[in-house]
DSSP file (Angstrom, degrees, kcal/mol; ACC not computed):
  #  RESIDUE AA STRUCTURE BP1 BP2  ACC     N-H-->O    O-->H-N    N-H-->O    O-->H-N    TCO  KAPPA ALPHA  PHI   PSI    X-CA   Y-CA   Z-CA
    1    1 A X              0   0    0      0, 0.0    19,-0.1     0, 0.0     2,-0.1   0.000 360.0 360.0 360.0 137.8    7.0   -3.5  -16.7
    2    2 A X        -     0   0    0     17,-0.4    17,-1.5    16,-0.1     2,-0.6  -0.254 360.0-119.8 -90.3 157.6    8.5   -1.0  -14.0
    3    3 A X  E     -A   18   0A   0     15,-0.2     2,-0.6    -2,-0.1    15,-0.2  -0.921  25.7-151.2-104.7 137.4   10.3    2.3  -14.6
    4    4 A X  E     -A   17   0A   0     13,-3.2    13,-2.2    -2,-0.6     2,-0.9  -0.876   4.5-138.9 -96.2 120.7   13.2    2.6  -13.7
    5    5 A X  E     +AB  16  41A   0     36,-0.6    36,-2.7    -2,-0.6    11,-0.3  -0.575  20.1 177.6 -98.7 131.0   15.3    5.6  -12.5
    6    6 A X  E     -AB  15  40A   0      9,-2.5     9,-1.8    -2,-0.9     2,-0.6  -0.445  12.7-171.1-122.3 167.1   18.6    6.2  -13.4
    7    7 A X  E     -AB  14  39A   0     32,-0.5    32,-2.9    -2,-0.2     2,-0.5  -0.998  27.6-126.0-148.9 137.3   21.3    9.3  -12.5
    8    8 A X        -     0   0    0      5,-1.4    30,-0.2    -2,-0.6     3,-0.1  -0.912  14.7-143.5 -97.1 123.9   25.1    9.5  -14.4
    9    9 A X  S    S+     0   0    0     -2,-0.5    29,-0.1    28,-0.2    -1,-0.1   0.478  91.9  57.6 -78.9 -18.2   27.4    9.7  -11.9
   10   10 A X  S    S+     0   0    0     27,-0.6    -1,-0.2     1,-0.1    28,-0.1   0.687 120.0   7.0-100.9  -8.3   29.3   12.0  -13.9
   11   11 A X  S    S-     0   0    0      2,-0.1    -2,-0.1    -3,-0.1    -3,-0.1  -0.170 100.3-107.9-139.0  41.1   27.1   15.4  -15.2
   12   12 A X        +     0   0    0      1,-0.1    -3,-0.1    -5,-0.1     2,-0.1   0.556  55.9 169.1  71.6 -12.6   24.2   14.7  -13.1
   13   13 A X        -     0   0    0     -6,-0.1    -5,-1.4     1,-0.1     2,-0.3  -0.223  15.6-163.3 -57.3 111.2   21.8   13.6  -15.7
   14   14 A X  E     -A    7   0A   0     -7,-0.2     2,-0.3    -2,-0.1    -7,-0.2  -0.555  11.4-178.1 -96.1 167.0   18.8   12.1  -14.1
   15   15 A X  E     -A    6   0A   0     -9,-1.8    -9,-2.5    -2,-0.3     2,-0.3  -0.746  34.5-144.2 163.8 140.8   15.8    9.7  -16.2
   16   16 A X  E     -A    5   0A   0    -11,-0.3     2,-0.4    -2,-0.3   -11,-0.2  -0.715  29.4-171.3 -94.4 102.5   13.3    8.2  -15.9
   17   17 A X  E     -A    4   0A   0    -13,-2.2   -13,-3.2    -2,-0.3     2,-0.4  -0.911  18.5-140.7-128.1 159.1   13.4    4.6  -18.3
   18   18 A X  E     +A    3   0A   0     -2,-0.4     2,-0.2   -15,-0.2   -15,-0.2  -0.955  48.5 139.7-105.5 126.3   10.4    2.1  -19.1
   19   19 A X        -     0   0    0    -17,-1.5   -17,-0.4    -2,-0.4    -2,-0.1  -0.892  50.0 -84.7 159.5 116.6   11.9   -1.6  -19.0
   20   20 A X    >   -     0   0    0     -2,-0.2     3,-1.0     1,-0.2   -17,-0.0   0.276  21.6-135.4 -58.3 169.1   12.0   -4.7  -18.4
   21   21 A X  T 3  S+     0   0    0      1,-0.3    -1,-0.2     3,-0.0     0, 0.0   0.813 110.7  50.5 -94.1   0.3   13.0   -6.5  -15.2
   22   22 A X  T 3  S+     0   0    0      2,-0.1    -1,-0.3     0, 0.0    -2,-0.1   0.950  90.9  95.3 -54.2 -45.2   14.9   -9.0  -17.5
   23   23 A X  S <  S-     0   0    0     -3,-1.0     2,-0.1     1,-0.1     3,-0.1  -0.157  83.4-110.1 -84.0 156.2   16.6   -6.5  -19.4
   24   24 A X        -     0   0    0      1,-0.1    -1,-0.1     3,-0.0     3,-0.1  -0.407  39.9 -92.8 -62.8 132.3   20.1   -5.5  -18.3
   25   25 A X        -     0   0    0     -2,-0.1     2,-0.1     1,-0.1    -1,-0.1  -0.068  36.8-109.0 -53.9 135.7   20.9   -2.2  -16.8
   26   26 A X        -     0   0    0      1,-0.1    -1,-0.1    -3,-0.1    12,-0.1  -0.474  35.4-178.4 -81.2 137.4   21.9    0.7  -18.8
   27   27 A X        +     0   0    0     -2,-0.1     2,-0.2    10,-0.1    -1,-0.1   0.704  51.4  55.1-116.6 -45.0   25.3    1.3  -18.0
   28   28 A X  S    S-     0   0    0      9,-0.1     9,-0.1   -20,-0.0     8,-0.1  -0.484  85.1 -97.5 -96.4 174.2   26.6    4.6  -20.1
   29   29 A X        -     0   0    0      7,-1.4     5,-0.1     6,-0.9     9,-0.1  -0.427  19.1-142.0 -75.2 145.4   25.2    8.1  -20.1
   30   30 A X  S    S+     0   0    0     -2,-0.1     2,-0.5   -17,-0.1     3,-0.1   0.405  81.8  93.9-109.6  21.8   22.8    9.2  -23.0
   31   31 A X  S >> S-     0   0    0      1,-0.2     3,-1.0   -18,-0.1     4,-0.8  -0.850  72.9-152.6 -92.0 148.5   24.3   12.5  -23.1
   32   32 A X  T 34 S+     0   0    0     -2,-0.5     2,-0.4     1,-0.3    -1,-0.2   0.937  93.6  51.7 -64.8 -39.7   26.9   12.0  -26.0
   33   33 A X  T 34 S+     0   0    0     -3,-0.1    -1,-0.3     1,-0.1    -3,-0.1   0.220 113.9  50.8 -80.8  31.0   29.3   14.4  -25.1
   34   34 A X  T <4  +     0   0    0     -3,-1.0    -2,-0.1    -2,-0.4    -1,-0.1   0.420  57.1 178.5 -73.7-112.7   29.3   12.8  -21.3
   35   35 A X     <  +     0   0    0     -4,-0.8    -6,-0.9     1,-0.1    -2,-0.1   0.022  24.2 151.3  95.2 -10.6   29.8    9.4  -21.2
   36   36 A X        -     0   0    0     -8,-0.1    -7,-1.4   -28,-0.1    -1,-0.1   0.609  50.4 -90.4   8.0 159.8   29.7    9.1  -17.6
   37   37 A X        -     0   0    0     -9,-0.1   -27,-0.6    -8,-0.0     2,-0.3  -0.351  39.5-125.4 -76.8-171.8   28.4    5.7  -15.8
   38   38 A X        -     0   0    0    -30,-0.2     2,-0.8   -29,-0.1   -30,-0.3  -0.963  16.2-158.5-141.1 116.9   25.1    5.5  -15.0
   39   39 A X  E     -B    7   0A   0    -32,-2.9   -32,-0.5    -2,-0.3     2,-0.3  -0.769  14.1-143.4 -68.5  84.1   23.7    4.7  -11.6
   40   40 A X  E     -B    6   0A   0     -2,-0.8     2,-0.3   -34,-0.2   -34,-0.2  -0.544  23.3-131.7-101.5 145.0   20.1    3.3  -11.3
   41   41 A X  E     -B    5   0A   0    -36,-2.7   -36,-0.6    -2,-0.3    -1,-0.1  -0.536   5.2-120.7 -83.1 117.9   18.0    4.5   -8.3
   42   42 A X        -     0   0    0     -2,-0.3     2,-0.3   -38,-0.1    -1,-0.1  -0.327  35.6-172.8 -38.5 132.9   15.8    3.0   -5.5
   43   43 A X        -     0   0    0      1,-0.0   -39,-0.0   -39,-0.0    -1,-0.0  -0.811  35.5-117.0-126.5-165.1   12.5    4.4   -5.8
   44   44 A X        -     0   0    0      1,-0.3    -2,-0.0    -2,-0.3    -1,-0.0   0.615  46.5-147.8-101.5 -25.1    9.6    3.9   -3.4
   45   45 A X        -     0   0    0    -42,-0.1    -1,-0.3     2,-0.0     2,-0.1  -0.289  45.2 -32.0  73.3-159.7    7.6    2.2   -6.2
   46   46 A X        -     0   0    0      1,-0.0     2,-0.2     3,-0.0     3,-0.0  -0.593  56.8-130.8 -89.0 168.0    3.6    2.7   -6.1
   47   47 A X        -     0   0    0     -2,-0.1     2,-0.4     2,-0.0    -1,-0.0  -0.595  18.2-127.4 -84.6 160.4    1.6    3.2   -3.0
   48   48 A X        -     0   0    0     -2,-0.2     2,-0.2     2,-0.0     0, 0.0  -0.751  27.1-166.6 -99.4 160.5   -1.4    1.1   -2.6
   49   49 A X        -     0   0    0     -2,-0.4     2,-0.6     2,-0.0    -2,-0.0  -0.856  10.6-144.1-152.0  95.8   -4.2    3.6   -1.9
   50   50 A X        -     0   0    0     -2,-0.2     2,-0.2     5,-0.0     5,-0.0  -0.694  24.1-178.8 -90.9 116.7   -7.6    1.9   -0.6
   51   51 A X        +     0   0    0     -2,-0.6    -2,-0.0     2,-0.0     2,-0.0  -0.668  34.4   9.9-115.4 169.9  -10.6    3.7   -1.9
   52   52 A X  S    S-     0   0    0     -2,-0.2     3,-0.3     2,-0.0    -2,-0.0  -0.198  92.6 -19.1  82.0-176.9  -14.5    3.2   -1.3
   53   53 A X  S    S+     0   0    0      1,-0.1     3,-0.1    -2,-0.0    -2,-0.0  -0.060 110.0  35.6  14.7 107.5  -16.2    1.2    0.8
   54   54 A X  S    S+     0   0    0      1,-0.2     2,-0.9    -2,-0.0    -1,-0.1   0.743  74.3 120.9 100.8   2.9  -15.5   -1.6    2.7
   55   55 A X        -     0   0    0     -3,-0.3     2,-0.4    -5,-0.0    -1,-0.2  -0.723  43.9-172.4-116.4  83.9  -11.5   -0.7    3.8
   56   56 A X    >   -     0   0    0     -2,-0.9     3,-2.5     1,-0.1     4,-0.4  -0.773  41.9-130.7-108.4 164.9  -11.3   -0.6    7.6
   57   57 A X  G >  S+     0   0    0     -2,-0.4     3,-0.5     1,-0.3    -1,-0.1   0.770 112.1  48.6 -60.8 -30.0   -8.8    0.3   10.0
   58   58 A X  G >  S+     0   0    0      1,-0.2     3,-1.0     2,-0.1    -1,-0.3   0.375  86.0  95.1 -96.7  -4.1   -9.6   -3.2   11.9
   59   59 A X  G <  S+     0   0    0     -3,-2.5    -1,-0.2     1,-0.3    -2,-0.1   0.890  97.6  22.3 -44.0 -40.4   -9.4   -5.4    8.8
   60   60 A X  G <  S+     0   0    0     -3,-0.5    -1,-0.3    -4,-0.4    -2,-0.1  -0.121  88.7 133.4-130.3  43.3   -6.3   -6.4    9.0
   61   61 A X    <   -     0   0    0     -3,-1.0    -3,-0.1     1,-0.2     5,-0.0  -0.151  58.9 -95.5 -97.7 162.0   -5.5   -5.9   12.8
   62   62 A X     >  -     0   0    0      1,-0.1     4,-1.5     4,-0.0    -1,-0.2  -0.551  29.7-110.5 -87.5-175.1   -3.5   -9.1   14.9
   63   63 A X  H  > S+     0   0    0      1,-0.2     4,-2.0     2,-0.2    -1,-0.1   0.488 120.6  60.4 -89.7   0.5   -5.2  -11.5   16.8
   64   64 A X  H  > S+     0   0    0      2,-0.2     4,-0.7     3,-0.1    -1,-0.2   0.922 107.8  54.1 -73.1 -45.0   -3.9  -10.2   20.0
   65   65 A X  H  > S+     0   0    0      1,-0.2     4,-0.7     2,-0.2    -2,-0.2   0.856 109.9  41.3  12.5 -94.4   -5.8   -6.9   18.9
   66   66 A X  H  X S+     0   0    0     -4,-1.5     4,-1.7     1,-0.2    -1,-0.2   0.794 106.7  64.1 -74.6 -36.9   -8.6   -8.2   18.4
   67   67 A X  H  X S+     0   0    0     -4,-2.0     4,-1.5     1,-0.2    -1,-0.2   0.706 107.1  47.8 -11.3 -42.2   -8.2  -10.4   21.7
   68   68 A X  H  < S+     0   0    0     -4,-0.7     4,-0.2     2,-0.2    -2,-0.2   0.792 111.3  51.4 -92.2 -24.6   -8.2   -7.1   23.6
   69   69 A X  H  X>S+     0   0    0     -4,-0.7     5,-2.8     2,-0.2     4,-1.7   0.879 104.0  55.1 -73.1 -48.2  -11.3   -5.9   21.8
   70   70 A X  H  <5S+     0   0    0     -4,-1.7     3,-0.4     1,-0.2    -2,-0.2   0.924 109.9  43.9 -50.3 -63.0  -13.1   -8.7   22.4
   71   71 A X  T  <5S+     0   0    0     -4,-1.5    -1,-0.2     1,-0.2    -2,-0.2   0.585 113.3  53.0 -76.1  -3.7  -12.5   -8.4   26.4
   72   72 A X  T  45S-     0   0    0     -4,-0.2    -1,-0.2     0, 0.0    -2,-0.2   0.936 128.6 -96.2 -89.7 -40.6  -13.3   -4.1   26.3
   73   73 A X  T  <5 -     0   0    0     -4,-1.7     3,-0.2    -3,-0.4    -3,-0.2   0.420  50.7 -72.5 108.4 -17.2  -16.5   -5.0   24.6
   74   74 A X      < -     0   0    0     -5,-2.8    -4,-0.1     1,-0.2     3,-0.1   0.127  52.9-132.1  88.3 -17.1  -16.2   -4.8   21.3
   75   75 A X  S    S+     0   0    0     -6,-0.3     2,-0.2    -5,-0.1    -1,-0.2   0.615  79.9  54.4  55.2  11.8  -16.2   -1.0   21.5
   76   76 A X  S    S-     0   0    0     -3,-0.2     2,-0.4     0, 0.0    -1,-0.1  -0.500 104.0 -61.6-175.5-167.3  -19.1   -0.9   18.5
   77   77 A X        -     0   0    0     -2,-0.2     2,-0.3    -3,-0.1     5,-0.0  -0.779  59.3-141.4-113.0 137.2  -22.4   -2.1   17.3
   78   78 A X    >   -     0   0    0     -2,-0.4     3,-1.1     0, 0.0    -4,-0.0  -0.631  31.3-103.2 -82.2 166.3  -22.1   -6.4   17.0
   79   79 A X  T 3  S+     0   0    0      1,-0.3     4,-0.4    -2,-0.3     3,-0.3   0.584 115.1  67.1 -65.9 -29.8  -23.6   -7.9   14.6
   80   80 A X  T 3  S+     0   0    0      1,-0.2    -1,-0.3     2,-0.1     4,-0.1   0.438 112.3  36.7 -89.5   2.2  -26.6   -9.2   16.9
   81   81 A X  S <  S+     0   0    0     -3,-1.1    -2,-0.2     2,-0.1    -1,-0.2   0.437  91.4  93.5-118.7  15.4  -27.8   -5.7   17.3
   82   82 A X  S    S+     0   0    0     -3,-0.3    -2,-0.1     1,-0.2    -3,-0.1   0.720  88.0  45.8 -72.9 -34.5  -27.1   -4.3   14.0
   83   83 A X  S    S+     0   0    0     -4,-0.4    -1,-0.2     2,-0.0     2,-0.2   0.867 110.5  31.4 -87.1 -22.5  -30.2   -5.0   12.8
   84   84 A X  S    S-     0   0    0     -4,-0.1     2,-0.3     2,-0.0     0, 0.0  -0.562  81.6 -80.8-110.1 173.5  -32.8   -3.9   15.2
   85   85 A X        -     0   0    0     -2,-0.2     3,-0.2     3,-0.2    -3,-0.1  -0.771  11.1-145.0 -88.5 151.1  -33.4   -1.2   17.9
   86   86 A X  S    S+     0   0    0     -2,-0.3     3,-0.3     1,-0.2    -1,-0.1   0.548  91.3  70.3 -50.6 -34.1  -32.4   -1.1   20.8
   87   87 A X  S    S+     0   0    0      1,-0.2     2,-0.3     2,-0.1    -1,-0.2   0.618  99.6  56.8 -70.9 -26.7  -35.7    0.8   22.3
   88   88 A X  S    S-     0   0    0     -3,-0.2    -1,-0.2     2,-0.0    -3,-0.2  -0.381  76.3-140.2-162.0 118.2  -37.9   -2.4   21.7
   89   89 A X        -     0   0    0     -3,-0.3    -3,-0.1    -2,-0.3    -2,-0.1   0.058  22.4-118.4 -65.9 140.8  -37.5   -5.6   22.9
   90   90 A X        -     0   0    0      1,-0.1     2,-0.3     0, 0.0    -1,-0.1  -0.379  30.2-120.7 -76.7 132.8  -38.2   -8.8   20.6
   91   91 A X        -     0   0    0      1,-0.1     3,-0.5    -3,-0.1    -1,-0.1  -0.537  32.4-154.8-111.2  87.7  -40.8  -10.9   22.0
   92   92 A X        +     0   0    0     -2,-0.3    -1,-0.1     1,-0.2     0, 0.0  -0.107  69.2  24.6 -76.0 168.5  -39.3  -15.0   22.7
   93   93 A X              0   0    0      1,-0.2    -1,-0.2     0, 0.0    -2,-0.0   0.679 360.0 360.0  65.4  10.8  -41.4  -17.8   22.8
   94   94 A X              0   0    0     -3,-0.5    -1,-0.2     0, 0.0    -2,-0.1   0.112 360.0 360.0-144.8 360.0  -44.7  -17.1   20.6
């Protein structure tokens, strides 16, 4: 269930309320002596935040991107030299 924020259009009152997105919007002010409407507020909601491991800038890149990457070179280690060195070469044929 989301929070919602809400602001009385007449004394300013801002809050913060926890509520479902069924329930109907709260419409008067919950200072008494007010009564004002009540406004409820865009907020930005949460950010996603990718921690660890495993989250790279090229994950999620287009395929024109990666097109262009492809023709530079790859700019980076592939996958068929990832495991060995470069300094000596593996022996075909025996």
């Amino acid at each position: 269930m989301p929070n919602y924020d809400y602001e009385c259009q007449k004394c300013g009152d801002r809050f913060e309320v926890f509520q479902s997105m069924n329930d109907a919007k709260l419409t008067d002010c919950r200072v008494e002596a007010c009564g004002g409407e009540l406004k409820r507020l865009l907020g930005t909601g949460g950010g996603i935040i990718f921690k660890g491991s495993g989250f790279y800038q090229t994950d999620y890149r287009s395929s024109s991107y990666q097109a262009g990457a492809k023709a530079d070179g790859g700019g980076g280690a592939s996958k068929s030299d990832a495991g060995g060195s470069s300094a000596t070469p593996a022996k075909s044929g025996e």
